[in-house]
ChimeraX commands (.cxc) that place a marker at each C-alpha (Angstrom):
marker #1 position -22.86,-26.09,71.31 radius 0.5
marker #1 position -21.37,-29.82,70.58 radius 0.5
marker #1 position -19.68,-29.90,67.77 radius 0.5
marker #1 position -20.48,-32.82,65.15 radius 0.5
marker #1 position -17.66,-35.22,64.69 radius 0.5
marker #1 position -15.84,-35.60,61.21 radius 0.5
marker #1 position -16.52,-38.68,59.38 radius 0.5
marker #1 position -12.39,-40.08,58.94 radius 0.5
marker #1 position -13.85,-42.17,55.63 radius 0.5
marker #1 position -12.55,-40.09,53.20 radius 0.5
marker #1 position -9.60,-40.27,55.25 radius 0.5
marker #1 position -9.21,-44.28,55.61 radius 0.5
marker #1 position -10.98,-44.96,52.02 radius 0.5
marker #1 position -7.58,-42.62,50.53 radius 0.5
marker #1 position -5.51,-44.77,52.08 radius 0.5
marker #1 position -6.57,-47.74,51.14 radius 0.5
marker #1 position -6.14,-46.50,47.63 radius 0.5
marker #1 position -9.61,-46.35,46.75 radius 0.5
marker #1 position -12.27,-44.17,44.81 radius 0.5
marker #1 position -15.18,-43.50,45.62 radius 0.5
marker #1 position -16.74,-45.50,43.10 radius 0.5
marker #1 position -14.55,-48.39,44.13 radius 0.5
marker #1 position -15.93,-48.03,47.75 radius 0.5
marker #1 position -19.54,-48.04,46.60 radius 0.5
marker #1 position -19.11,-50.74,44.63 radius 0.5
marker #1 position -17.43,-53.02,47.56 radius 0.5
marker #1 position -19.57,-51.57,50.52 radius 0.5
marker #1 position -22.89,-51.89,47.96 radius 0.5
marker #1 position -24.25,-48.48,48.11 radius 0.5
marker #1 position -24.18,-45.69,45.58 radius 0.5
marker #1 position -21.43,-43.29,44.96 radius 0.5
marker #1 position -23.61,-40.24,46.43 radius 0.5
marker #1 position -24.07,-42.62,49.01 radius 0.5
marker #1 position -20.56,-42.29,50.13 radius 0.5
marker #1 position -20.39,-38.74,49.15 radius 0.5
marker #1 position -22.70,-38.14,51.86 radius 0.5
marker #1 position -21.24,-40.33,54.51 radius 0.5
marker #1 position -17.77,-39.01,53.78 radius 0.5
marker #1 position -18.54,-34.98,54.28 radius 0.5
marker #1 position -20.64,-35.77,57.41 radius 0.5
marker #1 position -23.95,-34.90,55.56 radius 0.5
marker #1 position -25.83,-38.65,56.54 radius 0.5
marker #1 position -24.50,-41.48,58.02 radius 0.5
marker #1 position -22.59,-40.75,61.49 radius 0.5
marker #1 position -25.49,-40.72,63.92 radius 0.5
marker #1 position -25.69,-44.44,62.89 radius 0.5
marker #1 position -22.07,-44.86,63.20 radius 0.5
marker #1 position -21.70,-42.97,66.15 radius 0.5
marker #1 position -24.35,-45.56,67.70 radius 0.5
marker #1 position -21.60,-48.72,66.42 radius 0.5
marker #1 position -19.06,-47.24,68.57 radius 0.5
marker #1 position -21.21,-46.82,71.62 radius 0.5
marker #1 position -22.20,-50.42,71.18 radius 0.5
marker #1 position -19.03,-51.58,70.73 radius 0.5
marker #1 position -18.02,-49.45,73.74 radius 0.5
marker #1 position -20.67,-50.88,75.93 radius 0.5
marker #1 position -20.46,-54.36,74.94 radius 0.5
marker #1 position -16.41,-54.20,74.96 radius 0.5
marker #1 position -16.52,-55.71,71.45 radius 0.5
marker #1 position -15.44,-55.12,67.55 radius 0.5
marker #1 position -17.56,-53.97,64.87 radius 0.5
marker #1 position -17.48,-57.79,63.31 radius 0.5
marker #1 position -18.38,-59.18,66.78 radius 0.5
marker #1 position -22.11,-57.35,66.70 radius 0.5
marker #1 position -22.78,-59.72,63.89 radius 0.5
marker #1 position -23.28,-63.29,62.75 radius 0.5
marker #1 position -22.21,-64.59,59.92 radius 0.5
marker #1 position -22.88,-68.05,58.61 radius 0.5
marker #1 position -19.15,-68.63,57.97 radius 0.5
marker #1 position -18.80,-68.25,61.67 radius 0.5
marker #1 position -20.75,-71.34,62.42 radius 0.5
marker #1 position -20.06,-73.91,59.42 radius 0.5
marker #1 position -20.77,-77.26,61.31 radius 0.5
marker #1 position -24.43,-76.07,62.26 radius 0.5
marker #1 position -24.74,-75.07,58.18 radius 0.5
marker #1 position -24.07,-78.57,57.32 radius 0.5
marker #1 position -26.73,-80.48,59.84 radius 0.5
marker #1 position -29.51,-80.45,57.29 radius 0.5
marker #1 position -32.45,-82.44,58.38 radius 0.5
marker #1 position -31.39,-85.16,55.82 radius 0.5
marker #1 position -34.87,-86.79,55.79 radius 0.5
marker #1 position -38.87,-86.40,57.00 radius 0.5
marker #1 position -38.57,-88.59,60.10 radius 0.5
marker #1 position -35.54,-86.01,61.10 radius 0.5
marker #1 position -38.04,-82.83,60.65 radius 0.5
marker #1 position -40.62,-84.26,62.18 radius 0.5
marker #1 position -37.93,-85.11,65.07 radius 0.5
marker #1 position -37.10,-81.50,65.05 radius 0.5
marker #1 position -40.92,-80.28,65.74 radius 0.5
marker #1 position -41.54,-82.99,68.02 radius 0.5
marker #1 position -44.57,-84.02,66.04 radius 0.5
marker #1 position -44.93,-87.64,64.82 radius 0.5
marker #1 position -44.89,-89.00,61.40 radius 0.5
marker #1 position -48.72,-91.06,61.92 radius 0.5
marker #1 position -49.67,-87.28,62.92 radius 0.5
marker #1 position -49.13,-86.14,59.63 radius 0.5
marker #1 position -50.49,-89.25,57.65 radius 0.5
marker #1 position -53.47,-89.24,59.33 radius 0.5
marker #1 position -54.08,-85.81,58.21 radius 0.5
marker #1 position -53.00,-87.08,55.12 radius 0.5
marker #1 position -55.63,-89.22,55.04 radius 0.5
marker #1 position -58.58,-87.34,56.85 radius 0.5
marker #1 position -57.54,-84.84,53.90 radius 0.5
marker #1 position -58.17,-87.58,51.33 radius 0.5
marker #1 position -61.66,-88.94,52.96 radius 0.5
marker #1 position -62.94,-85.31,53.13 radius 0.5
marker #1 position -62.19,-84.98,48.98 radius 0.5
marker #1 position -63.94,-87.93,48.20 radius 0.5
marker #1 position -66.65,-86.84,50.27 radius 0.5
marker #1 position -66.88,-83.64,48.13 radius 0.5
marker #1 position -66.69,-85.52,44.84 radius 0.5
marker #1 position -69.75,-87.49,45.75 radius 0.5
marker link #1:1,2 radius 0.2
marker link #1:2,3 radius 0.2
marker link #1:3,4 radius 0.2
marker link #1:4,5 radius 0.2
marker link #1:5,6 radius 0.2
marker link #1:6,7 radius 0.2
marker link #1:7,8 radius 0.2
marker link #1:8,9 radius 0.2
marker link #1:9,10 radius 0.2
marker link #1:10,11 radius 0.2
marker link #1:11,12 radius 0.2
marker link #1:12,13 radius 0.2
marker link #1:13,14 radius 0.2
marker link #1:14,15 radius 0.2
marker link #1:15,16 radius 0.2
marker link #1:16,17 radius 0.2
marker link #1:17,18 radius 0.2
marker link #1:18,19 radius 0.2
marker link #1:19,20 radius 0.2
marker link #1:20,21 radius 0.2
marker link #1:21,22 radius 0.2
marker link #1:22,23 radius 0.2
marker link #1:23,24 radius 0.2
marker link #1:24,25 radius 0.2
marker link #1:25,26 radius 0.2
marker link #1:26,27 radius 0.2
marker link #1:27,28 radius 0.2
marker link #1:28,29 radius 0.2
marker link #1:29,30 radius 0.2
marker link #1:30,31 radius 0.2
marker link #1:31,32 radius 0.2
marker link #1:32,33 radius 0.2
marker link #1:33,34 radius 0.2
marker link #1:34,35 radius 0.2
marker link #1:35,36 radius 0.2
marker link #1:36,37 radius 0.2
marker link #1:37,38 radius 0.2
marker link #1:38,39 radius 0.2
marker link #1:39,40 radius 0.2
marker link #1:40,41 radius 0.2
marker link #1:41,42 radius 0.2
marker link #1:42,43 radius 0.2
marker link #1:43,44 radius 0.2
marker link #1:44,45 radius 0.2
marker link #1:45,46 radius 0.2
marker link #1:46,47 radius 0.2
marker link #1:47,48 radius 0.2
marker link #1:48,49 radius 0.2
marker link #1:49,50 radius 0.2
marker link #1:50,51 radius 0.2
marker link #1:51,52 radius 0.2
marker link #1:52,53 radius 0.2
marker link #1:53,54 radius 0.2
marker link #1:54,55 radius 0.2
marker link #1:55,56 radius 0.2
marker link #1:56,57 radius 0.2
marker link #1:57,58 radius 0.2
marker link #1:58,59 radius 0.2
marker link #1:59,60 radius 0.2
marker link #1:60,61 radius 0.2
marker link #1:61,62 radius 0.2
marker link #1:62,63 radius 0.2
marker link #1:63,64 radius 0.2
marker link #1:64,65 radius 0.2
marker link #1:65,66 radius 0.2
marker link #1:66,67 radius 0.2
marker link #1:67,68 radius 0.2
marker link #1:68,69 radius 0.2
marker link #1:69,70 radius 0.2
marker link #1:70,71 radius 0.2
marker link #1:71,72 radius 0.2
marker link #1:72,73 radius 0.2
marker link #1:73,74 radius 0.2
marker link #1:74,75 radius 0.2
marker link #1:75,76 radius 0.2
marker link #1:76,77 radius 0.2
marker link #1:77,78 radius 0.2
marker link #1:78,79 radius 0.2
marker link #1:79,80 radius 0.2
marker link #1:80,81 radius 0.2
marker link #1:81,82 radius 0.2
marker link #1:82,83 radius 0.2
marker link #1:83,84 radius 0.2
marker link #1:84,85 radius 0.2
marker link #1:85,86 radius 0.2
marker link #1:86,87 radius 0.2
marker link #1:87,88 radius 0.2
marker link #1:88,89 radius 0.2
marker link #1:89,90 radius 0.2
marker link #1:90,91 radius 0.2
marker link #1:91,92 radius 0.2
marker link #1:92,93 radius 0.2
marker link #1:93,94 radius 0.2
marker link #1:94,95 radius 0.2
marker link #1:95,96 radius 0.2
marker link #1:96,97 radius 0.2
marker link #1:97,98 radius 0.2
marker link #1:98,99 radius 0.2
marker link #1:99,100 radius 0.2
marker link #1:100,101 radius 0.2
marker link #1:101,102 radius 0.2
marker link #1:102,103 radius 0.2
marker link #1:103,104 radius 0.2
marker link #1:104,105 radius 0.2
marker link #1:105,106 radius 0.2
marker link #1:106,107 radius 0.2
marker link #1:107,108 radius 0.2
marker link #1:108,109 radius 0.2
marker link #1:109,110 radius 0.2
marker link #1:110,111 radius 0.2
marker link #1:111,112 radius 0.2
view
């Protein structure tokens, strides 16, 4: 029979100095929440899957996610204008305006 392994948060959250209210608070999840993780009852299946992912992909915990902070300079490249979105789609701005205006012949048609 394999034996389950034992969550080490308890472990790690005591030496950081923390309660378990503190830890709930900073990891947003409830205090049961943590209760559970830390005496095996939920939690380490998912956990267990982390480390094989990190194993696998020879990688840290952070690296399996993106966060905007990692990327600032493509944060700041706003489309700054309407020409620059319709740039981005690769549609044209007469596209729209005659729309736009097909729109406006059809509503005057129904007003008739």
């Amino acid at each position: 029979m394999k034996r389950k392994p034992k969550p080490r948060i308890a472990f790690l959250r005591e030496k950081a100095g923390l309660t378990q209210l503190e830890l709930s608070r900073l990891v947003g999840v409830t205090e049961s929440t943590i209760q559970n993780w830390e005496s095996g009852r939920t939690g380490i299946d998912h956990i267990q899957r982390i480390v094989k992912f990190c194993k696998a992909l020879n990688c840290q915990v952070e690296d399996l996610l993106e966060l905007e902070n990692d990327f600032p300079e493509e944060a700041s490249t706003k489309p700054a204008s309407l020409q620059e979105i319709h740039n981005l789609l690769g549609t044209q701005e007469e596209e729209v305006e005659e729309t736009g205006e097909a729109e406006k012949a059809e509503e005057a048609g129904n007003r008739k």
